[in-house]
C-alpha positions in Angstrom: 99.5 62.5 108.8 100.0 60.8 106.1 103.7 59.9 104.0 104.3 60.1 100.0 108.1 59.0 99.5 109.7 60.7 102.2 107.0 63.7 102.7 104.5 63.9 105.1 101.3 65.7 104.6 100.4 67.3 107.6 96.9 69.6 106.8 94.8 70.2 104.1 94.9 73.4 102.1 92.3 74.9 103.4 92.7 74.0 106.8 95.4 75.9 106.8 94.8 79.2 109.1 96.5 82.3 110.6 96.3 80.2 114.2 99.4 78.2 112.7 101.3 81.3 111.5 105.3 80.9 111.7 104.9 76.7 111.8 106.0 74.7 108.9 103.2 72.8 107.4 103.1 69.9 104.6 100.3 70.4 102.0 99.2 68.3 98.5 97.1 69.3 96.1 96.3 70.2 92.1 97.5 73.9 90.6 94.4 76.1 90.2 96.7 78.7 88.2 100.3 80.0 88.9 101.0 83.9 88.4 104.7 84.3 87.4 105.6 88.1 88.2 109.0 87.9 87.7 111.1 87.8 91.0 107.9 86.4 92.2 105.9 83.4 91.8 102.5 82.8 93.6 100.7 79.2 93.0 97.0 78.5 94.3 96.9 74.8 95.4 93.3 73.3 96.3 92.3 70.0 97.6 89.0 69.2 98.0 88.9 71.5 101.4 90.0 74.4 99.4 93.0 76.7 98.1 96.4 78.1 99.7 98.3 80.1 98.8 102.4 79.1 97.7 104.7 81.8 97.5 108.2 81.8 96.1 110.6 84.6 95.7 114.0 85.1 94.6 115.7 84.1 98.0 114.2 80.8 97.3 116.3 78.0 96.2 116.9 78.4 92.8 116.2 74.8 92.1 112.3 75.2 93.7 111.9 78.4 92.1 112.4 76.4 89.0 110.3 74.0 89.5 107.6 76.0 90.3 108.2 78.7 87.4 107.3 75.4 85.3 104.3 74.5 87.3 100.8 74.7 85.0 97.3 74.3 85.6 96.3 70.6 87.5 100.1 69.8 87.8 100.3 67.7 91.4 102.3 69.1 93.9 103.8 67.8 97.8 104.9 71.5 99.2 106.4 72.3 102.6 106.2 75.6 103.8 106.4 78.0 106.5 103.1 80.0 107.2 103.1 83.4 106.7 100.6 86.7 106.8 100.0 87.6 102.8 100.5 91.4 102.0 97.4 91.5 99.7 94.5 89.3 101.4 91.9 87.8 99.5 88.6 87.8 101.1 86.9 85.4 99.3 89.3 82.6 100.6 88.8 81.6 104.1 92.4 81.5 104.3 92.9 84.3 102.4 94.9 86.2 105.1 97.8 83.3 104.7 100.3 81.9 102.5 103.0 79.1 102.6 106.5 80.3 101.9 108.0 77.2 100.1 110.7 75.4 101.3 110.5 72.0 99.6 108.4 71.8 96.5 107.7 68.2 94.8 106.2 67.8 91.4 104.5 64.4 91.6 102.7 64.4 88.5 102.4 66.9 85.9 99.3 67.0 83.5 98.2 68.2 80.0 96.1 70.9 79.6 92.4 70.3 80.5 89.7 71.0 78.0 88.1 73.5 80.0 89.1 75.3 83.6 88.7 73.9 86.9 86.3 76.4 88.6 82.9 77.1 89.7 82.3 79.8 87.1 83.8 78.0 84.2 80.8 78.2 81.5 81.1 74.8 79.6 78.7 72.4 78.2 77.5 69.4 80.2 78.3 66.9 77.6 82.1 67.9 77.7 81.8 68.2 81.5 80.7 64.7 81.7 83.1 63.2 79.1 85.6 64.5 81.5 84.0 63.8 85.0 86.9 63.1 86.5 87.9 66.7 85.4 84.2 68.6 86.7 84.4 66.4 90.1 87.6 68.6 90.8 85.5 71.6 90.7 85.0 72.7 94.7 81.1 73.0 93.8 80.8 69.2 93.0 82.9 68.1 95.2 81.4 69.9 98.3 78.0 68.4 97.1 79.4 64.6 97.1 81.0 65.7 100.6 77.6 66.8 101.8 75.7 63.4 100.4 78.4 61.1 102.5 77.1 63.2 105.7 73.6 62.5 104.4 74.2 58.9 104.3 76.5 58.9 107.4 73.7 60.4 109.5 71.1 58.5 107.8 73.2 55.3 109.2 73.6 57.3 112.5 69.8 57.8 113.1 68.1 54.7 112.3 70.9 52.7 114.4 70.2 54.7 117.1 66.4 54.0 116.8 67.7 49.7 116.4 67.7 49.7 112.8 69.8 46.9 111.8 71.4 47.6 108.5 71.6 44.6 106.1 72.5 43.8 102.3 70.0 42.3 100.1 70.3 40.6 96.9 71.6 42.5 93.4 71.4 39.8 91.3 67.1 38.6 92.0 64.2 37.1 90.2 62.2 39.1 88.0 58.9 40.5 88.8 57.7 42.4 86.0 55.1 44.6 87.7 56.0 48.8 87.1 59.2 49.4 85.4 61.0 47.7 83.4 63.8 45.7 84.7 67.5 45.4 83.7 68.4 41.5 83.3 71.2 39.9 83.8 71.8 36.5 81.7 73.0 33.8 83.7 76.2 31.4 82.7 75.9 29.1 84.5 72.4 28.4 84.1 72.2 29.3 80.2 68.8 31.0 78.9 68.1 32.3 82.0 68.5 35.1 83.6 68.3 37.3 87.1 67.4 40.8 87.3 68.5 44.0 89.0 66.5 44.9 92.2 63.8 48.1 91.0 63.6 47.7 94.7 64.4 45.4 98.1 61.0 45.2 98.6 60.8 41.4 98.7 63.8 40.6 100.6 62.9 43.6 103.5 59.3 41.7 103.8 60.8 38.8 104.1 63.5 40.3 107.2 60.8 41.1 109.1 59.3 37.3 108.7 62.7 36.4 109.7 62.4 38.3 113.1 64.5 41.1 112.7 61.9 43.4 113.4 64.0 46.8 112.3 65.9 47.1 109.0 67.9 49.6 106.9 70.0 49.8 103.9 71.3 52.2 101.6 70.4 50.5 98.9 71.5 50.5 94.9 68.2 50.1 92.6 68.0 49.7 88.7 64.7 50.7 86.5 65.0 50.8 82.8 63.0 53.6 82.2 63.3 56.9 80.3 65.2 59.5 82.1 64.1 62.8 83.5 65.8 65.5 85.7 65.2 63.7 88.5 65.9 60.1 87.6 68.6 57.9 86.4 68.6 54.1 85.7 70.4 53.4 88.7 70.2 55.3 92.0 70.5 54.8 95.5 67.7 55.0 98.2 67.6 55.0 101.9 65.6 51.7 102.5 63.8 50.5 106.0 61.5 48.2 107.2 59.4 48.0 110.4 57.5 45.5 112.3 54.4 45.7 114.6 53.6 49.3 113.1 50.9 51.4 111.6 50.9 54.4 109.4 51.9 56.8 112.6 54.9 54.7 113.7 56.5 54.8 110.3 55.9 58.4 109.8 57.2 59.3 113.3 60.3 57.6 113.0 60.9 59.2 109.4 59.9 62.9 110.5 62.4 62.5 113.5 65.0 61.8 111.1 64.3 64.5 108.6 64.4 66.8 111.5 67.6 65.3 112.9 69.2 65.5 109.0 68.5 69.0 108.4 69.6 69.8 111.7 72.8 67.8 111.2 73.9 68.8 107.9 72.2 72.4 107.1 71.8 73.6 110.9 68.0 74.0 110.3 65.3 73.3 112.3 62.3 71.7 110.3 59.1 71.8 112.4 57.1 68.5 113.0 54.8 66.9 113.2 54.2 67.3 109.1 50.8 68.1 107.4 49.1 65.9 106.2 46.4 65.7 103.1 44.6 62.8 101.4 45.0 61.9 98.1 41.5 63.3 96.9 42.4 66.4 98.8 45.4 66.9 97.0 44.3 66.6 93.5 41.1 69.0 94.6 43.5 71.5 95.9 46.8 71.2 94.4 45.6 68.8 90.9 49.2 67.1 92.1 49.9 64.2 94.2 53.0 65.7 95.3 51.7 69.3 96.1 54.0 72.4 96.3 52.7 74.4 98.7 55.7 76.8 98.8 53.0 79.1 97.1 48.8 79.7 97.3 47.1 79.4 94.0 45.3 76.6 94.8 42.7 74.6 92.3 39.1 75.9 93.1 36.1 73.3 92.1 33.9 75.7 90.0 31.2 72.3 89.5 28.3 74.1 92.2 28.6 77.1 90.5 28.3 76.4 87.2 26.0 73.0 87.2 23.2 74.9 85.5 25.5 76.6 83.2 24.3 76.1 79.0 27.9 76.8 77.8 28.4 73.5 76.1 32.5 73.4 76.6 31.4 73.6 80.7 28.3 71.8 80.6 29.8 68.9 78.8 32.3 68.7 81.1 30.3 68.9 84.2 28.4 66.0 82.3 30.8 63.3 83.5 34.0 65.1 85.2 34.5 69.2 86.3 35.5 72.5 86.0 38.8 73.9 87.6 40.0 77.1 88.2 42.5 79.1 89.8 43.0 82.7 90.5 46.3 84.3 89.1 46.7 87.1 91.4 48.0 90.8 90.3 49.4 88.9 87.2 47.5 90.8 84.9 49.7 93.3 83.4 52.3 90.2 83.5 49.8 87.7 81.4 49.2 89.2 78.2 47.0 87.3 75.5 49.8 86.4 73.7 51.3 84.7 76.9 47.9 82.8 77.7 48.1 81.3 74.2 51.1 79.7 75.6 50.1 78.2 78.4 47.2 76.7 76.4 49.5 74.8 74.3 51.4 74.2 77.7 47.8 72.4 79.4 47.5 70.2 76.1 50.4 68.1 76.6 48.8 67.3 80.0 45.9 66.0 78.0 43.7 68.9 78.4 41.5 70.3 75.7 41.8 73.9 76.1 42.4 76.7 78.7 39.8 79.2 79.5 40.9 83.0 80.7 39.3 85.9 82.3 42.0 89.2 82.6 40.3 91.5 85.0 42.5 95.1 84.2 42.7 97.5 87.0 40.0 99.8 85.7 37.3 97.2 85.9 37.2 96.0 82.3 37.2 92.3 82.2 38.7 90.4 78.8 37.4 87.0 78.7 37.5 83.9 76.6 34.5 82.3 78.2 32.0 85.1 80.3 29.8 86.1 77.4 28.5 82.4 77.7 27.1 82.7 81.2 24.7 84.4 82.9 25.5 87.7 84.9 25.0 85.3 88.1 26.8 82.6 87.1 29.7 85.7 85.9 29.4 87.1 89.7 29.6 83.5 91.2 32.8 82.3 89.7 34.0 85.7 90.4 32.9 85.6 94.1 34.4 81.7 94.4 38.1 82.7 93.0 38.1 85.8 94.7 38.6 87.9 91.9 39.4 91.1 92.3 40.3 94.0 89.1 44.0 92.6 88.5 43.6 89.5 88.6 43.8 86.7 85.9 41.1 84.0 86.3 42.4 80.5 84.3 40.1 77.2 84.1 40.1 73.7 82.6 37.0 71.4 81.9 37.5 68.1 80.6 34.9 65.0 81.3 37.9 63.7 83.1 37.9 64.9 86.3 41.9 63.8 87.0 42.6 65.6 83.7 41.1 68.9 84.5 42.9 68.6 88.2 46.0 67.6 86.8 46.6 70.1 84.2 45.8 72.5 85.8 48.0 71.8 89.0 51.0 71.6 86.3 49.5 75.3 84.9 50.0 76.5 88.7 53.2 75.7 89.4 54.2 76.8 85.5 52.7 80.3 86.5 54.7 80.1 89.9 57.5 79.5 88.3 57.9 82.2 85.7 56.8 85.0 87.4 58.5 84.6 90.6 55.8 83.4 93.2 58.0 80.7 95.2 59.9 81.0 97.7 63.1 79.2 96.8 64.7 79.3 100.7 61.8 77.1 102.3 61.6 74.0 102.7 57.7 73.1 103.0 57.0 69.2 104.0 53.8 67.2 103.9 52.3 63.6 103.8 50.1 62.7 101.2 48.1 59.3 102.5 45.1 57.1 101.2 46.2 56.6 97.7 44.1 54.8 95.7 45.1 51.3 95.8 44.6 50.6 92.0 45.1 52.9 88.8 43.3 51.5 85.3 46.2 50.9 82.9 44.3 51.7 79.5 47.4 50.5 78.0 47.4 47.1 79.3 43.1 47.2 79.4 43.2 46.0 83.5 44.0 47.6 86.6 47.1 47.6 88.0 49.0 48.4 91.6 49.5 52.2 92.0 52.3 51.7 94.3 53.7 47.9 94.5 51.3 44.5 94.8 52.0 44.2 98.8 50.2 47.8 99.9 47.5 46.9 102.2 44.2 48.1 102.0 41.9 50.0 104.3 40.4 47.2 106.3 37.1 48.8 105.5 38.1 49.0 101.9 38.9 45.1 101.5 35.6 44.4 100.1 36.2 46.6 97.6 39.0 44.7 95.8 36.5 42.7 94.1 33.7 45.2 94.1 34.8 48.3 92.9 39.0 48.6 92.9 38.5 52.3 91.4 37.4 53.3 94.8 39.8 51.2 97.4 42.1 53.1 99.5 45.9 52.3 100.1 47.6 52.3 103.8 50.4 54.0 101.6 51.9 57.4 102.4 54.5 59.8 100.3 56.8 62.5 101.6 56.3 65.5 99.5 58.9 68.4 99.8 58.5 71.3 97.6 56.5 69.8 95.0 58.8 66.8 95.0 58.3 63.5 96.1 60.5 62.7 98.7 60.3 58.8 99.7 57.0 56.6 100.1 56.0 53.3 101.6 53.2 51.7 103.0 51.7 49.1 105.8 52.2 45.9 103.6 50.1 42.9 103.4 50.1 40.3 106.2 47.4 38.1 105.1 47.9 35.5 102.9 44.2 35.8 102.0 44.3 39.4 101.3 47.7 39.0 99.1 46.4 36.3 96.9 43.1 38.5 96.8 45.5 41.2 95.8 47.1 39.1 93.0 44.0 37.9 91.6 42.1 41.8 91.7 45.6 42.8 89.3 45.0 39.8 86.6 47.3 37.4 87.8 46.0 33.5 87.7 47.5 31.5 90.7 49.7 29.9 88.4 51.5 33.2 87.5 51.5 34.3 91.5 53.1 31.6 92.4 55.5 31.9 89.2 56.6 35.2 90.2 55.8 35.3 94.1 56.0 31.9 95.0 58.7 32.3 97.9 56.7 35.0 99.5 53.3 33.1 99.6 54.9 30.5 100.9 57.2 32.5 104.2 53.4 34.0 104.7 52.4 30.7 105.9 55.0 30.7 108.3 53.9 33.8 110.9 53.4 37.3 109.4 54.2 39.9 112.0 52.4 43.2 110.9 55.2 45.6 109.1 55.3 48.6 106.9 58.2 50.7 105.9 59.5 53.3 103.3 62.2 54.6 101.2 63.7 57.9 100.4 65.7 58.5 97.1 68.8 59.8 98.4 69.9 61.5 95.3 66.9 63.0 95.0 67.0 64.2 98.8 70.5 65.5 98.1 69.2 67.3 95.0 66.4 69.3 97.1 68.5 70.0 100.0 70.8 71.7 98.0 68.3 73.4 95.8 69.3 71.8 92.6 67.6 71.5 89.1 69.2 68.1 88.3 70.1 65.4 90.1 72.7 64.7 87.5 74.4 67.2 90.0 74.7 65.2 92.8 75.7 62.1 91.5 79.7 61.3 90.7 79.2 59.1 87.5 75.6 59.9 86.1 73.9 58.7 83.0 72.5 61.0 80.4 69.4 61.1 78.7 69.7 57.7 76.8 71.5 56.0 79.8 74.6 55.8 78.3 77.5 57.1 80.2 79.9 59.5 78.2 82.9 59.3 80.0 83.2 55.7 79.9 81.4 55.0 76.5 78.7 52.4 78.8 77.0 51.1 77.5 79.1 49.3 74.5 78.8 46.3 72.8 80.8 42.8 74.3 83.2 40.2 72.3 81.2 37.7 70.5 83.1 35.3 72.7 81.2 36.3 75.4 77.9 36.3 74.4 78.1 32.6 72.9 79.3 31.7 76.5 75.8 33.0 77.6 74.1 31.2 74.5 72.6 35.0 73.8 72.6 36.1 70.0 72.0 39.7 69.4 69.3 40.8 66.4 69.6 44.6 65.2 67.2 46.6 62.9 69.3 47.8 60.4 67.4 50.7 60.3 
């Protein structure tokens, strides 16, 4: 129970119920509207369980009648009441089959009129909403989705504790690493022209918990990458962070699958089954063309290279020369696929770096409209028929490019665009896998030299170490990703606990052993010290928040986002600083005019 000047609150509003009929109950809340009828006055108050009803009538006190014939929209209100069965029930309240008769009514704070309504069906534009988030965060929508994420993290604290997680803080302000994103820096005062950085990660400081013995760590843990934004990214997020020690691959992914399973169960009553699938990398990409396959849906990529390796038709043949032909099978889509709609998705496959799309639209009479068949011979027709199952209906859509990761990748894109639009996923499941054996390098063409597809301290395959120097195209990662719906989840790996293998590690990605121990000194040097094997992984809780509610952005689940340029609109972040300031950090600021 809690007091405000005299007035106790004793429930919330929509706690409320008919079990509590004839007692006299103390509610606070916000107005969600107030319906004057004359002789009657009716006011719904919500707090962030919900609305009651307030009713007032002309046997009330003239003095609360008043005050609550002047009541508007967000006004704050302490009411005590006695708890009566309503005449007209609302059944679309849970309480609906209740009001408070008002006996005391205190205004404690009256308010202007919002720029738009406080309600789940309120149509208004999300950069108003989010100039006013204090406002939208009202809305029983958001707030039930910031309610759910502190169960998320409270059972996520819950689980790993129970399996002797210890949770501990690590450094915001660290060195810098560049190596992936881009950091945000921080200029130091103290210490003038230099500066720390914000953690992308706690990956050095959990590595370093398990050389200090503590065998189990957790953390929910605030990260920073300056990078563009998408739907499912922000400059700052939060992710569930752990560490392990004396594992391998099936420990970690044990332990995280039991706590998926024990979330789901907690928060959405629903039993996901385990142990999860799981598919290599290569796999992937040959089935899916993603590394973080939905598989909500069939479709899947089908490697046309054995049927058409004898093939003349220069766009295939070329291709086949030094990457392959993908296609998939659009099934009973072809009155849905017109021409005109194919030309679309070409356009779509070109901004995944694809040259073209090829099409075959077999209508239900047997007459087949192609882009490609007249090319090939009446086998090689019957062959790619026979391998995408074709059948009249059907609409047949491949990629060549001389890039085999093109070709897969675009076309794994084209999949889950056709999915999409014409209705092929199942939006209720909830389909989990592991993808494993990552590469362990990517070429940067950018930067002319390869770098670490996941983070400098994923171990190899011990039968891949060899190929570090050898041939780093084709060296396998001890990483793993949770994938969920076409979404990665989290990811992590079995680290490095060799100091020969690290530095090996550090000189395969271009770094001299001056720059590794510039930027990793510390670490090199607690390697030397006792390395206990470890591996971990980390989940990005807004983006688990996001999926588990079946959201599109996970602007949705977050109380204070960013927008699209990382700015924040409700707070106008980020602004410039008093000159004052900056010459106490010897920092000058240079701006293109233009």
């Amino acid at each position: 129970m809690e007091t405000i000047h005299g007035f106790a609150r004793t429930d919330y509003c929509g706690e409320v119920t008919s079990a509590q009929l004839g007692q006299t109950v103390g509610v606070c809340g916000f107005v969600q509207k107030q319906r004057d009828l004359g002789n009657l006055i009716f006011i719904d108050l919500r707090d962030r369980t919900g609305i009651v009803q307030l009713a007032f009538d002309d046997s009330t006190d003239r003095t609360i009648f008043d005050k609550a014939f002047t009541a508007r929209a967000e006004y704050v209100l302490a009411v005590r009441g006695t708890v009566r069965e309503r005449e007209s029930k609302n059944p679309d309240l849970k309480n609906g089959d209740i009001e408070l008769y008002v006996t005391e009514l205190r205004v404690l704070s009256k308010a202007k009129t919002p720029p738009f309504e406080i309600s789940d069906k309120v149509q208004v534009n999300d950069e108003l909403r989010l100039r006013y988030r204090y406002l939208d965060l009202r809305r029983s929508e958001l707030q039930q989705t910031i309610l759910l994420r502190h169960r998320i993290v409270k059972a996520a604290r819950d689980y790993y504790d129970r399996h002797r997680f210890v949770e501990i803080e690590t450094p915001i302000l660290i060195k810098s690493t560049p190596e992936g994103a881009r950091d945000y820096l921080v200029p130091s005062r103290v210490n003038k022209g230099k500066f720390y950085a914000l953690p992308q990660s706690p990956q050095m400081y959990k590595q370093l918990l398990m050389l200090a013995g503590f065998d189990r760590y957790m953390q929910i843990a605030k990260c920073f990458r300056d990078e563009d934004l998408r739907a499912d990214r922000q400059p700052e997020f939060t992710q569930i962070d752990l560490e392990m020690s004396f594992v391998e691959e099936d420990d970690v992914m044990a332990v995280n699958e039991g706590f998926i399973k024990y979330l789901f169960k907690e928060v959405l009553d629903i039993d996901v089954p385990t142990p999860f699938a799981r598919l290599p990398y290569r796999e992937a990409m040959a089935r899916y063309g993603s590394d973080k396959p939905d598989t909500r849906f069939g479709m899947e990529l089908c490697d046309l290279s054995a049927v058409l390796k004898d093939s003349t038709f220069q766009v295939f043949s070329g291709a086949l020369a030094t990457g392959t032909v993908v296609g998939i099978n659009a099934k009973g889509l072809y009155s849905e696929l017109s021409r005109k709609k194919i030309d679309k998705l070409v356009d779509f496959v070109k901004t995944y770096r694809a040259k073209g799309l090829a099409y075959s639209r077999l209508a239900p009479d047997g007459t087949v409209a192609s882009s490609f068949e007249k090319f090939l011979t009446e086998k090689e027709v019957a062959d790619l028929h026979a391998a995408l199952g074709a059948e009249p209906g059907d609409v047949l859509l491949i990629v060549a490019d001389g890039d085999t990761a093109t070709a897969q990748t675009a076309l794994g894109a084209l999949r889950c665009e056709v999915a999409g639009q014409y209705g092929l996923i199942d939006e209720s499941a909830y389909n989990f896998l592991w993808v494993t054996e990552f590469p362990l390098f990517e070429y940067s063409e950018e930067e002319g030299r390869y770098t670490a597809m996941h983070h400098p301290f994923t171990a190899p395959f011990y039968e891949d170490v060899a190929l570090i120097e050898q041939d780093p195209g084709r060296a396998r990662a001890r990483a793993y990703d949770m994938v969920l719906n076409g979404c990665e989840l989290g990811g992590g790996s079995i680290r490095i606990s060799d100091p020969d293998i690290q530095e090996r590690m550090f000189e395969a990605l271009g770094f001299t052993p001056e720059q590794a121990k510039e930027r990793f000194g510390f670490l090199l040097e607690a390697f030397q010290y006792g390395v206990p094997p470890h591996g971990g992984m980390a989940y990005g809780l807004d983006r688990l928040v996001m999926l588990m509610l079946h959201r599109s952005s996970i602007r949705d689940v977050i109380a204070f986002p960013k927008v699209q340029n990382a700015s924040e609109l409700m707070s106008g972040c980020p602004a410039q600083v008093d000159k004052a300031q900056l010459d106490e950090l010897a920092i000058a600021t240079v701006l293109d005019e233009a």
